[in-house]
C-alpha positions, 0 to 999 in steps of 0.5 A: 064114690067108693063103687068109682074108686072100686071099678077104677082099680079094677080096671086098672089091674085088667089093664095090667094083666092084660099087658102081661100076657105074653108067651115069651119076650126078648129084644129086636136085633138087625142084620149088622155088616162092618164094611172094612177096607180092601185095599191100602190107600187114602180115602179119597171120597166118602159120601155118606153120614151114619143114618143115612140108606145105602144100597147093596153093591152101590159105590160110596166110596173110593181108595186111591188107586192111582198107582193101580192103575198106572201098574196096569196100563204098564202091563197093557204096554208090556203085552201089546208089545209082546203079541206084536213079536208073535210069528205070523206062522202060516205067512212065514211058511207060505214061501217054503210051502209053495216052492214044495208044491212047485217042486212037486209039480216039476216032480210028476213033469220030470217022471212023465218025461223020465217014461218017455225017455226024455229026462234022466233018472238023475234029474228025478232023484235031484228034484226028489231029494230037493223036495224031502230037503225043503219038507223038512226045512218045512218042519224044523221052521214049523217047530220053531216057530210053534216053540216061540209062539207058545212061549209069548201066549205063555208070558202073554196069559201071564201078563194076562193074570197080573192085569186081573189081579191088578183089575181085582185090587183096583175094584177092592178100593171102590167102598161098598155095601154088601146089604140094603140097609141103614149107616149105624157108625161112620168110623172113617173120613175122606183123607184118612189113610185105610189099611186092608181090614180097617173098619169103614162103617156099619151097616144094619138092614132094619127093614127086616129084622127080628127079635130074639125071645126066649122060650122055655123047654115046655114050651118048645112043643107048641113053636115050630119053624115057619110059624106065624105068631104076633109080636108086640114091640114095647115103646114104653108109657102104653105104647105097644104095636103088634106085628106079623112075626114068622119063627126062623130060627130056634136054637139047638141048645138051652141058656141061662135066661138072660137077666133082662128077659121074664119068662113065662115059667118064673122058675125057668132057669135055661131057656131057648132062644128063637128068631122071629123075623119082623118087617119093621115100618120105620118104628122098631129100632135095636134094642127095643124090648118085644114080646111074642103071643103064640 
């Protein structure tokens, strides 16, 4: 009985220092975005519960963009009124341009019968003088009318820019994800009035997360970035998974050693912080303790 007794402690104590083993140990952390408002306006849909997945760049929401939108169909109205005032330049020119080349023509026909004697040189000149009075009628309708088509492409692509910045805003009011992940806090409802910077929700990617462990300054010699280790996730009452793990990221400069975290060396004061990323299969959730084997 005592030979049970002997081997059951013993056991138990390898039980324990096996559970102890561990080069470093820390907490699991996700990737957490506050989704905030964009625009001014009562929400008019928001469909989605805290817990629920919502997929990057999907829209779950909307903000009353009414007003918008109506603002930009006035803007539409105000541009397609002023393009149709925009001179048709080469139709308005058409008639001075072929009475110039009619003149000319009557111009080589008089200086043919001028050689032959058949036509005064007064009868030329006229012609001639016509023709340089229509060439710069031709110029001065030309300039402006270039001046005023300017001027309307000019309010055009003004109009054009207000319709892209109404455009901008009336998007801003569509509520979405800028991440894969999971509802952690729904802080608004359908009904609510938001404001621009107003919380909406928080979102954490926890299908890839990591868990930050803290190293001691002799042991920062022995990890280096890109390196596989095993982490090992503590449920509690024995219940332990053991994971892939890549180091991401090892902080620059040393820390206190938070109060919650051992260490490997007891007397270490400063330690390291280092992120380990981890796929997660569904059970690790923030704030699980972990811990790291090199």
């Amino acid at each position: 009985m005592k030979r049970f007794v002997y081997i059951a402690i013993t056991l138990l104590m390898v039980s324990c220092g096996e559970k102890s083993e561990f080069d470093a140990q820390g907490t699991f952390e996700a990737t957490e975005v506050i989704v905030s408002s964009e625009a001014n306006g009562r929400i008019i849909s928001f469909n989605i519960e805290e817990g629920n997945m919502v997929d990057a760049n999907t829209i779950i929401g909307t903000i009353d963009s009414v007003q918008l939108y109506l603002q930009r169909k006035q803007l539409e109205a105000q541009q397609s009124a002023l393009l149709a005032s925009r001179p048709d330049i080469k139709k308005q020119v058409s008639s001075l341009k072929e009475e110039i080349a009619k003149q000319k023509v009557e111009l080589k026909r008089i200086g043919n019968m001028l050689r032959d004697g058949a036509a005064t040189q007064k009868q030329y000149d006229d012609i001639e003088a016509h023709i340089r009075i229509l060439e710069g009628k031709l110029d001065a309708t030309l300039s402006t009318l270039t001046k005023n088509a300017s001027t309307i492409d000019d309010n055009s692509a003004a109009l054009e820019a207000q319709i892209s910045a109404l455009d901008d805003r009336i998007e801003k009011c569509k509520i979405v994800s800028p991440i894969n992940g999971t509802v952690l806090v729904k802080y608004a409802e359908a009904g609510e009035l938001a404001t621009v910077g107003k919380p909406l929700m928080k979102v954490a990617d926890l299908e890839n997360i990591y868990l930050r462990a803290y190293f001691t300054s002799n042991q920062l010699a022995d990890i280096k970035l890109g390196e596989s280790v095993t982490v090992i996730a503590d449920f509690g009452d024995d219940n332990r998974y053991e994971y892939d793990g890549k180091i991401t990221w090892i902080s620059a400069e040393s820390e206190f050693t938070p109060k919650t975290i051992q260490t490997k060396e007891s007397r270490s004061n400063l330690v390291y912080a280092v992120k380990i990323a981890v796929k997660n299969d569904g059970r690790i959730k923030i704030g699980l303790s972990g811990e790291v084997k090199l």
